[in-house]
N, C-alpha and C positions, 0 to 999 in steps of 0.2 A: 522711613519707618512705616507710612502707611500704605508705600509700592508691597515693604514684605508682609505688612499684615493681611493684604488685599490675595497676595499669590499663598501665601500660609493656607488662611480660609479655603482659596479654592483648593489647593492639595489635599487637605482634608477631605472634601468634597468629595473630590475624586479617586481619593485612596477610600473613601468609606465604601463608595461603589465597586470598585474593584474588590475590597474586602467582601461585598454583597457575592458578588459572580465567582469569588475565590472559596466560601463557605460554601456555597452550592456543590461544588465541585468536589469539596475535602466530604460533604457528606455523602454524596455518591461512591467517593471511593471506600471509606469507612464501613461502610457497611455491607458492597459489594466486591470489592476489592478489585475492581476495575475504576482505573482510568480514564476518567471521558475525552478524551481531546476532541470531540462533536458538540463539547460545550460551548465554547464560541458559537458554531454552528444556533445552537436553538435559541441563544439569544438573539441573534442576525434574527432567523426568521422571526422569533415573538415581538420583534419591533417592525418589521412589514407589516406583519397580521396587524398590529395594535395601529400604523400609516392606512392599511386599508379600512379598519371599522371607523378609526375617531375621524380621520380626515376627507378620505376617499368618500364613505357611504355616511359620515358625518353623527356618527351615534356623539351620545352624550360622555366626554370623559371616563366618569364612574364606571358607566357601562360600556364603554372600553375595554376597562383596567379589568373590568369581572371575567370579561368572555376570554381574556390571554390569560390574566394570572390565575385567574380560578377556574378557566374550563381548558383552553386549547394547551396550554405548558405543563401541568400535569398531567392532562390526557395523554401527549404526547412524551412526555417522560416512562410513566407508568406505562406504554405500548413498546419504547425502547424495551424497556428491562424483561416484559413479558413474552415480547418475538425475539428477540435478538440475545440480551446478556446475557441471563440466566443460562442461553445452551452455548456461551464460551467456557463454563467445569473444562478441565482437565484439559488444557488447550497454554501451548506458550503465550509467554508476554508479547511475542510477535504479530500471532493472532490475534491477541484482545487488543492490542494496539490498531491495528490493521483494518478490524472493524469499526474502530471509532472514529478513525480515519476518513472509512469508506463515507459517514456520516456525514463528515464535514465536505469533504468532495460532494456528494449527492445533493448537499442543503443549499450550496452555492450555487449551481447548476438549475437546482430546483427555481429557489431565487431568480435568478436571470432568466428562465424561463416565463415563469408567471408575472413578475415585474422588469417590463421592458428597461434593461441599464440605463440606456439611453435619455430615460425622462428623467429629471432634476423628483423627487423630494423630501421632503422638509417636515416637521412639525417643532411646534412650540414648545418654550417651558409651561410646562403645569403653572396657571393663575395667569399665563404672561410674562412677559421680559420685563415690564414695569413696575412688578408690585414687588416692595426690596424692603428690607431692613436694614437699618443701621447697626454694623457691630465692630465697637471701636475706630471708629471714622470712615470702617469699610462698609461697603454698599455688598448686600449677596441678596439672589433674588430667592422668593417662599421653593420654587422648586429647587434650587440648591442647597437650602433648609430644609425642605423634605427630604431629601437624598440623605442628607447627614444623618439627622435624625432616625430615619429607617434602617442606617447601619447603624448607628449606635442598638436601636432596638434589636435588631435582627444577633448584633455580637451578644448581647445580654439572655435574649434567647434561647439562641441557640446553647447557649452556656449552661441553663439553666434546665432544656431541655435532655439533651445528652445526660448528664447526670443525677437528677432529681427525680426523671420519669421511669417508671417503669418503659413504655416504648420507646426512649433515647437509647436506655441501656441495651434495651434487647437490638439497637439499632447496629451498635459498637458491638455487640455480642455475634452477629450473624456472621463475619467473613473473619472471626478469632475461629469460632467453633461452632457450624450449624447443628450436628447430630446432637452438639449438648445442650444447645439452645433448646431443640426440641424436648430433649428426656424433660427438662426446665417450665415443659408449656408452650414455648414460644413458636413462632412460624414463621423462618426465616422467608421464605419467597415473600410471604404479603409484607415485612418490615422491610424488603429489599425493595420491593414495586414503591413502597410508602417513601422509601426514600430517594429514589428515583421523579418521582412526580414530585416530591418538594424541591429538590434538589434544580431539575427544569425550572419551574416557580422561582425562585431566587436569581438563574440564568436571566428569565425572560426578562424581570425585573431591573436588575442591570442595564441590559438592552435598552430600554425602554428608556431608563433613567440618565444614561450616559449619552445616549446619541445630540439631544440639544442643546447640551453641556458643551460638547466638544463642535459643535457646528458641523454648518456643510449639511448636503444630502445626504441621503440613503445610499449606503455604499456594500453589497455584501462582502464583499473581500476586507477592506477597511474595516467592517463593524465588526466580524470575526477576526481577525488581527488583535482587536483592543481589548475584546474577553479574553484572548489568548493571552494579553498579558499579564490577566490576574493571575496563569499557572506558578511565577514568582512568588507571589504571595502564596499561595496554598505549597508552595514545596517549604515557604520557610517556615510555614508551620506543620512542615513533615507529613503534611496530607493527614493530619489525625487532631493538632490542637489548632479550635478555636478562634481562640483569646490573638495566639501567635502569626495565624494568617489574618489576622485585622492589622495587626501590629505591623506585619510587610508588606499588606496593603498601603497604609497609613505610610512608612517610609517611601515605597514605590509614587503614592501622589503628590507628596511633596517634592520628590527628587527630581520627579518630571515638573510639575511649575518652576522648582529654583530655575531648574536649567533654561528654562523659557524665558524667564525674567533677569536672569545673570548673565548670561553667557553673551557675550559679544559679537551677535549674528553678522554685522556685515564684516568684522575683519576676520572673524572664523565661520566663515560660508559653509561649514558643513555641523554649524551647530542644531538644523531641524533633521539631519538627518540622525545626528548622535542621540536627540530626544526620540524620534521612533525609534529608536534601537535598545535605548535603558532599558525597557523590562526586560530583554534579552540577557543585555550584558549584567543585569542583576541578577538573572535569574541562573548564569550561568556561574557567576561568584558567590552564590548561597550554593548551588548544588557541589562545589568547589569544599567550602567551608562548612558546612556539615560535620556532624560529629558522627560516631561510629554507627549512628543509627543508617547511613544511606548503603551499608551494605545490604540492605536488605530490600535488595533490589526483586527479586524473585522468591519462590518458593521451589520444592523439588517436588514435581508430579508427577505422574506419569503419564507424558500425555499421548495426543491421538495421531500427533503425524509422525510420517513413518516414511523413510526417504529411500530407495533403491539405490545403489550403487552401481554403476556401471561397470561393466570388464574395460580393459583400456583397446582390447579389439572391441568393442562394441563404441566404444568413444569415439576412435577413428575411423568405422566405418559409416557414422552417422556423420562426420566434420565432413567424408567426401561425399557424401547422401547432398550435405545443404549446400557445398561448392556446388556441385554438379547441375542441381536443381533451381539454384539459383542464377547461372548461368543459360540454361534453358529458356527460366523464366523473363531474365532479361531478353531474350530474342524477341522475344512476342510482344515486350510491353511499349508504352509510347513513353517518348521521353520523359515527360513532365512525370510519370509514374514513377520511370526510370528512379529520379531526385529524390520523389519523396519516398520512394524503397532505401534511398542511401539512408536518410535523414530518420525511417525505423532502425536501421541495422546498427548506427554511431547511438541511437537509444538505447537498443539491446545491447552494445557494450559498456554505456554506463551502467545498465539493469547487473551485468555481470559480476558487477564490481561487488554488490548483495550479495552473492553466492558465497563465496568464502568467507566472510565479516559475518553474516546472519544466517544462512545455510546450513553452514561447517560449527562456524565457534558460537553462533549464538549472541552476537553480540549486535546490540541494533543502531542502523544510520537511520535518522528520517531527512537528511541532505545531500544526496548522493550529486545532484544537478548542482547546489552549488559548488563543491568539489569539481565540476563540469563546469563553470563560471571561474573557479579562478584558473584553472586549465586555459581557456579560451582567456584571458586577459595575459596570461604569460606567453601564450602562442602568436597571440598578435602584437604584443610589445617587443618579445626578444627573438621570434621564432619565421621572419618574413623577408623577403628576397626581390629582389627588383624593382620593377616599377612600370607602370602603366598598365595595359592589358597582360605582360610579363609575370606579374606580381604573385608569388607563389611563397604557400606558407613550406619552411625545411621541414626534412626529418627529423633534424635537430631540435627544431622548435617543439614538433610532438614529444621529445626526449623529454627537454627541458621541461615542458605544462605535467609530464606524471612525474616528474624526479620533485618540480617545486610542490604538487600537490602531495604526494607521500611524505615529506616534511611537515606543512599543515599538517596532514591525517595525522602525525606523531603528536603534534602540541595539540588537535582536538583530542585527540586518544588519551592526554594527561590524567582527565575525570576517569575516560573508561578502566585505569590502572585500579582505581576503589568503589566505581561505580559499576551498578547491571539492571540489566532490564530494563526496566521504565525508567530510571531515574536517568541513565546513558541514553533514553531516548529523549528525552530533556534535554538533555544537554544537547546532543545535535540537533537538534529543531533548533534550540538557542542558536547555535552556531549558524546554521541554514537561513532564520529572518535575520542575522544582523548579515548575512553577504548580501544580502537581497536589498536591504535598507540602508545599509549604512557604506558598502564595497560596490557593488553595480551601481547603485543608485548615486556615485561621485561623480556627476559627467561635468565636472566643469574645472579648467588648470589650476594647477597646485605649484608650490615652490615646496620642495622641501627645507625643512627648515637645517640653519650650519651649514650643509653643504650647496643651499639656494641654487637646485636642479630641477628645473621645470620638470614636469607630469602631471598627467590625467588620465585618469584608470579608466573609466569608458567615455570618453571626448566626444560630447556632443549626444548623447544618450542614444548612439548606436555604432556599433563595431561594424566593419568590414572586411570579415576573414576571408582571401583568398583561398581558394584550393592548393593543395598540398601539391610537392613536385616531389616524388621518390626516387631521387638518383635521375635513371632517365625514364622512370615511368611518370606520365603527367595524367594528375588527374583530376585538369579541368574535364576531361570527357564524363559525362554522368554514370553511363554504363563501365568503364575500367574503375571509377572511383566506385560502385558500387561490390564490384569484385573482389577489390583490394580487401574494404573493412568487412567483407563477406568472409575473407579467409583470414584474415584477422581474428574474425569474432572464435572463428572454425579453432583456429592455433590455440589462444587464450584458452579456448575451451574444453579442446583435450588436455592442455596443463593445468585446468579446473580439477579433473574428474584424476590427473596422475597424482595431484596434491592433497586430491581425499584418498588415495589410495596408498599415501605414501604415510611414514611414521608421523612425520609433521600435520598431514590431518588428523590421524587417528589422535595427536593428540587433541585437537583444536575440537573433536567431537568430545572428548574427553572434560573438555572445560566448559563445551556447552550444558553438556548431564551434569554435574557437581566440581565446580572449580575447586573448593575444601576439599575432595577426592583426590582433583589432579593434583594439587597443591601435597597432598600428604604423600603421593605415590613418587614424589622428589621432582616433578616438572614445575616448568617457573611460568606463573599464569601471567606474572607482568611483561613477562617477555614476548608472549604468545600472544597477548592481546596487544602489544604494541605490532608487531609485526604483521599479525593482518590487517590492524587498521590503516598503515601504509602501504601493502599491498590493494586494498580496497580502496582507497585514496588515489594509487596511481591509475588505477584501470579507468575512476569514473573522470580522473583529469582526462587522461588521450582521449576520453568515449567522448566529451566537453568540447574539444579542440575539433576534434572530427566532426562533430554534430554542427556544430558554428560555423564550421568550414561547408560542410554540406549546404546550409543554409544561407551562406555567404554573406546575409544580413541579418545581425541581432539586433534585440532593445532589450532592458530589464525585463521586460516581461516573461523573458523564456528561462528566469532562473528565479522566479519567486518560491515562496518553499511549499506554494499549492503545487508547483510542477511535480517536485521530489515528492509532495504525498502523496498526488496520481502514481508515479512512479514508482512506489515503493508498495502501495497499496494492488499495483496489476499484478506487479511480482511475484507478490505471498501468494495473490489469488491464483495465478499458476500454478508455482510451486517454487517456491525460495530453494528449497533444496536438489535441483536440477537445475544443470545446464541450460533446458531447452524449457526450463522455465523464465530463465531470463530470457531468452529467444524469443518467447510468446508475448512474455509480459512486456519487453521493452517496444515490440510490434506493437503490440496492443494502445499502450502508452503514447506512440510517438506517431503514430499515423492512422493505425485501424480503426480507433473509433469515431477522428476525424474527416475519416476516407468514409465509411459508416453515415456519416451524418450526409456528406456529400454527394454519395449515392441517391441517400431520398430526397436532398434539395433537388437535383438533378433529377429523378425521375418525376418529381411535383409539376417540377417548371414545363415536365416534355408534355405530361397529360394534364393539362389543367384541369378537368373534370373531377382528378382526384387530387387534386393540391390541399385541401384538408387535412384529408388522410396522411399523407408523404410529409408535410408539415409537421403534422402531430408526431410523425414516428421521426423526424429529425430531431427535432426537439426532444422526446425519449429516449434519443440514441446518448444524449448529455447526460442523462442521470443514469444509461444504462449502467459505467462502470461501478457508481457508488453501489448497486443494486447486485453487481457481482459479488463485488466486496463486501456486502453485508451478506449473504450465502453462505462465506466464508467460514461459519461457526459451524456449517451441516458439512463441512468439507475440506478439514484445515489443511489436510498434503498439497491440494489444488487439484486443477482440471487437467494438467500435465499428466499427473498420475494416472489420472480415468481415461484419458486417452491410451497411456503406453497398457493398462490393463485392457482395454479395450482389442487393440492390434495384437496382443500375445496371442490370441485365436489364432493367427498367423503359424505359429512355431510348427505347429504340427497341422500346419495345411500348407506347402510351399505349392503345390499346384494353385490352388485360391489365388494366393499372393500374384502367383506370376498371371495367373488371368487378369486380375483386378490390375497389375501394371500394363499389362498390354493392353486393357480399353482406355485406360490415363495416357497411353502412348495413341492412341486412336483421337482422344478427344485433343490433345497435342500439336497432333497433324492437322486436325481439321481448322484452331485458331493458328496456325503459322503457316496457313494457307488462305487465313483468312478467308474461310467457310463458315467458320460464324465467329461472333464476334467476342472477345477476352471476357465481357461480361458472360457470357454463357459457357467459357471455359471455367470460368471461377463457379457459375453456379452447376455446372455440372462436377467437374471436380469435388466440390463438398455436397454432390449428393451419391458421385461412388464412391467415396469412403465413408461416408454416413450409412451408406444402406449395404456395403459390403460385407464388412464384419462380423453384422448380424444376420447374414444371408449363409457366411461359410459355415458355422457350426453344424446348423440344419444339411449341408450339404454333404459336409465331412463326415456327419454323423451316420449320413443316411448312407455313405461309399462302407465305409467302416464294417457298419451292421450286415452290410451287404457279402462283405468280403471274408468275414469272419464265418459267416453263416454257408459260404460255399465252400469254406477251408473243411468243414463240420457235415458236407452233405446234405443245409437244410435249404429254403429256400425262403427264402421274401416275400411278404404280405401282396400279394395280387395276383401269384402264380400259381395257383388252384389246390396249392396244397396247405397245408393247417400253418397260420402264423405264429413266427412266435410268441408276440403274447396269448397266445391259445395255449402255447404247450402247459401244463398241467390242471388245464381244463377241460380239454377236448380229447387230449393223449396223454399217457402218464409220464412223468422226467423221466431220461434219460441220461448218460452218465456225459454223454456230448454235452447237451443241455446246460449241464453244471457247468460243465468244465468252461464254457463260452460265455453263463453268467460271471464266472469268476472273474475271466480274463477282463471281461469288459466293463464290471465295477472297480475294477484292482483291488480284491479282495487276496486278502495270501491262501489262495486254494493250493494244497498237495492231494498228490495221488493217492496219500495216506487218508486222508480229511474227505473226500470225496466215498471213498471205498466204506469209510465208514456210515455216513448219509446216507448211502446206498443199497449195502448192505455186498460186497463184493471182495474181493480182496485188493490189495493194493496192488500190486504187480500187474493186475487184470487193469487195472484203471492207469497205472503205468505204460502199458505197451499199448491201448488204447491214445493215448493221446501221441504217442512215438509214430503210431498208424497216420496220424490226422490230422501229423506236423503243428501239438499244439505244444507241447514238451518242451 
């Protein structure tokens, strides 16, 4: 009685905390109606900051607690919602997802940055570990009685604030109706910042309060994990009551002590990992169990991206653009690049697996890597061949990993069947940390039980995926294996852009804009979202099995669900709705910014004069992605987009084009002659197409003008006679004149329309331009 009253207490404890960091969070969205999943995120940091003042530079407690909770976690709440939220208006749940994302991504990053991982630490409970009260024969120490106590205050609070105050009300009033808010008085941006900066304030709090609770050092991944898994609690209270996310808080801490205190760890050795995995699997049985309110996943807007469709000749003429190119590219490169070129490209086909699921229909994964982890645990259990240096993973096996993960994708896709938006993306982040924690993270043998079959899903907490054998193509070679998942990517990818082009996408776009739509116009939305979720399923399993294979040594580390939010997060920032968004984004992802960082160690290390400098910008190059990704709201299609707008200058300059290929064919020769070296083909290369583009207009413009103007008998600024923009200055118009403004504004000039301007007849201005070949 007094083991359960001792583990009671602490669940309380620790459920009133989580209820702390889960109110936070319900009242950010309440009132903005965004999402934070960067909430984790500012609690991690506001407990560094609060390890750096109290313990690092040794302030006093108090003055601790004031500088985070009362100046840096509002400030920085209240600067989130002023740079960033407020300009995601009219923008998908993908976006605003995506940005918050980026958040968490950058804060980690940031983290590890400024505090070296590497050093252990620590701080105390508040008063000490020794000053305790007695409560019913249990020992709890004053700082686990503060905790308590603070959530109790903070549930009564907040309770009382929301509905008694005029500014709770108008707080609930802002993301119902801000235009009536205002006719009302009210001022939705400053109740949104206000709540924003409290909202951080209650996160940091958390942080603060939970970390010497649960022991151990300073961990950012871990201390973001543990806020993440108050999002259970704030979804059972439907992201709007209260009362209800204390309540699931409250259940979630005590679920986790029983299980630590009951559960029979040495004869069920997977019972710490089942305990990191409960909020998960809670939070994935309340989003399960919901009542009709979790259809209200989205709203219908109208928002700002806006996707291009390709022709399927243009599909396939670009599939053999990236064969061909990347072919080249392999001539020239060194092996070791060779690898990790494979190791972006098996990326960008998990990245691909997004395109149809969240692209097309709209429907969001934030675990695509794990999908890619159970891929690679079926590839190497059922899918492997020989032995010794022999040892090659089949085609089969790659079969088998997308046929078993398209199954998964159907029983993860169960919620998706009543779930959308944010709530669906709940639920796969759910799914995503328990493979991470509770499926990778099994490395030690198992019996099944009845059938008493030995197994161990990742043995010894690292796989060893041979490369693949295709019939008779082997591709231990680095460059044939980069080939292969090159025209791989290439295949999938034209049946990407024929499946948006086909009825079955137009519907899957159809259920993205208003599922009630499709649903009324007689299409069956359960059907459609089961179906790409196992097509999205199977791509990111092979993309999983090839990736591992590529890499030939895993450890959990490469399927935690921070992988899949980098991953998911490159993606949008390219552009989810493109092909060669996933192209970029999964490059980006899986190598580039890695390769990036490597660059600057490497050039630090060569001139140490500037090892400062190269330092600094490696280090930068870590929080660059978060930093894209928060951009993200100035630019929701992505940078895929600004590119292909960029190159359409091309259309009508094929001369340009083909010069600008022949100096890429010059700069070509001169690295696969090794005349200079691959770094300076890389930075020359992105500086003629950087500077190309905007070079042809000017140039195009200037042929055009030229040509059009000796069709007309006039003649060009510098040859001694009167320029065009002179004419009605210096000379009066003439009927040429018009006729050559017209053409070259594309104004719908007739010979009738001009005649009159001019004061002529039509026929006369007729046979005039018949003369002067403008007709």
């Amino acid at each position: 009685m007094e083991q359960f009253l001792q583990y009671t207490i602490l669940g309380l404890v620790l459920g009133g905390i989580y209820g702390i960091a889960a109110s936070g969070l319900v009242l950010t969205c309440t009132t903005s109606g965004i999402f934070n999943f960067g909430h984790g995120s500012i609690a991690m940091l506001s407990a560094f900051i609060y390890w750096q003042i109290r313990f690092d530079w040794n302030w006093p407690a108090p003055l601790a607690l004031i500088a985070v909770l009362g100046v840096f976690a509002p400030a920085l709440g209240a600067l989130l919602h002023l740079s960033i939220m407020r300009g995601l208006r009219e923008t998908t749940e993908i976006t605003r997802i995506t940005v918050t994302v980026a958040l968490t991504v950058g804060s980690l990053a940031l983290a590890n940055w400024i505090w070296d991982p590497t050093v252990p630490r620590r701080f105390d409970y508040f008063f000490g570990p020794t000053h305790q009260v007695n409560v019913l024969g249990s020992h709890i120490t004053y700082h686990e009685l503060l905790a308590l106590t603070a959530a109790v205050v903070i549930a009564v609070g907040l309770r009382f604030f929301f509905y008694r105050t005029r500014t709770g009300v108008g707080m609930r009033a802002v993301v119902d109706d801000p235009p009536l808010l205002r006719l009302t008085g009210g001022r939705p941006e400053r109740l949104a910042t206000l709540s924003w900066a409290f909202g951080a304030m209650l996160a940091a709090l958390a942080g603060i309060l939970i970390t010497p609770i649960l022991g151990g050092s300073l961990d950012p991944n871990a201390l973001t994990l543990l806020v993440i898994d108050a999002f259970a609690a704030a979804v059972f209270g439907r992201l709007r009551s209260v009362p209800l996310t204390f309540l699931g808080a409250v259940v979630l801490g005590l679920a986790n002590n029983y299980v630590l205190a009951y559960f029979p760890s040495e004869r069920w050795t997977w019972t710490s990992n089942f305990r990191i995995s409960l909020p998960m699997i809670l939070l994935f049985v309340v989003l399960l169990r919901l009542p009709q309110d979790r259809l209200r996943g989205g709203t219908i807007t109208r928002a700002r991206e806006r996707f291009r469709v390709p022709t399927m000749r243009m599909a396939l003429s670009w599939a053999v653009i990236l064969v061909v190119g990347m072919f080249l590219l392999k001539e020239i490169m060194a092996p070791t690049v060779v690898n990790t070129m494979v190791t972006g490209m098996t990326f960008a086909i998990v990245a691909l697996s997004l395109v149809p699921l969240t692209g097309y229909a709209g429907e969001i994964n934030l675990a695509p890597v794990s999908f890619g982890a159970i891929g690679t645990i079926i590839a190497y259990h059922y899918g492997i061949t020989g032995s010794g240096p022999d040892t090659r993973m089949t085609v089969w096996g790659l079969l088998l990993a997308a046929v078993v993960c398209a199954v998964v994708g159907a029983l993860v896709a169960l919620p998706a069947l009543r779930l959308r938006g944010l709530y669906l993306a709940l639920a796969t982040m759910a799914f995503g940390v328990f493979v991470s924690t509770m499926v990778v993270a099994d490395t030690v043998p198992r019996v099944l039980p009845l059938l008493h079959i030995k197994f161990s899903i990742f043995p010894n907490g690292t796989l060893n995926v041979p490369r693949p054998r295709l019939g008779a193509i082997d591709l231990a070679d680095g460059g044939t294996f980069l080939m292969v998942v090159t025209i791989l990517f290439a295949v999938l990818g034209v049946l990407m852009v024929a499946l948006r082009r086909s009825g079955y996408g137009h519907r899957l776009v159809a259920l993205k804009d208003s599922p009630a739509a499709c649903a009324t116009l007689g299409q069956n939305p359960v059907r459609l979202k089961l179906s790409v979720f196992m097509l999205s399923a199977a791509i990111a399993g092979l993309g999983g099995a090839l990736m591992s294979s590529a890499l030939v040594s895993v450890n959990p580390d490469r399927f935690t669900i921070f992988v899949s939010l980098g991953l998911v997060m490159t993606v949008v920032v390219a552009g989810i709705g493109h092909v060669s968004g996933a192209l970029a984004g999964g490059l980006l992802a899986g190598v580039g910014f890695v390769a990036l960082q490597n660059v600057f160690d490497k050039v630090g290390t060569d001139h140490s004069s500037l090892h400062g400098l190269f330092s600094f910008l490696g280090q930068f190059s870590t929080v660059l992605p978060a930093l894209i990704g928060v951009g993200l709201s100035r630019n929701p299609t992505g940078f895929v987009n600004d590119i292909i707008e960029t190159f359409a200058v091309f259309r009508r300059a094929r001369a340009m084009l083909g010069a600008g290929l022949a100096l890429q064919a010059v700069v070509y020769l001169l690295a696969y002659t090794d005349t200079i070296s691959n770094w300076w083909f890389v930075a020359l290369s992105f500086l003629l197409w950087g500077i190309w583009p905007r070079v042809t207009p000017l140039v195009t413009d200037r042929f055009v003008l030229a040509a059009r103007a000796r069709k007309v008998g006039l003649a060009v600024a510098g040859s001694g006679e009167v320029p065009l923009e002179l004419v009605g200055v210096d000379v009066p118009f003439a009927p040429e004149h018009l006729a050559l403004l017209d053409r070259t504004l594309g104004l719908p000039g007739t010979p009738a329309m001009r005649a009159a301007r001019l004061g002529s007849s039509p026929s006369t201005e007729a046979g005039w331009e018949a003369r002067h070949g403008l007709a």
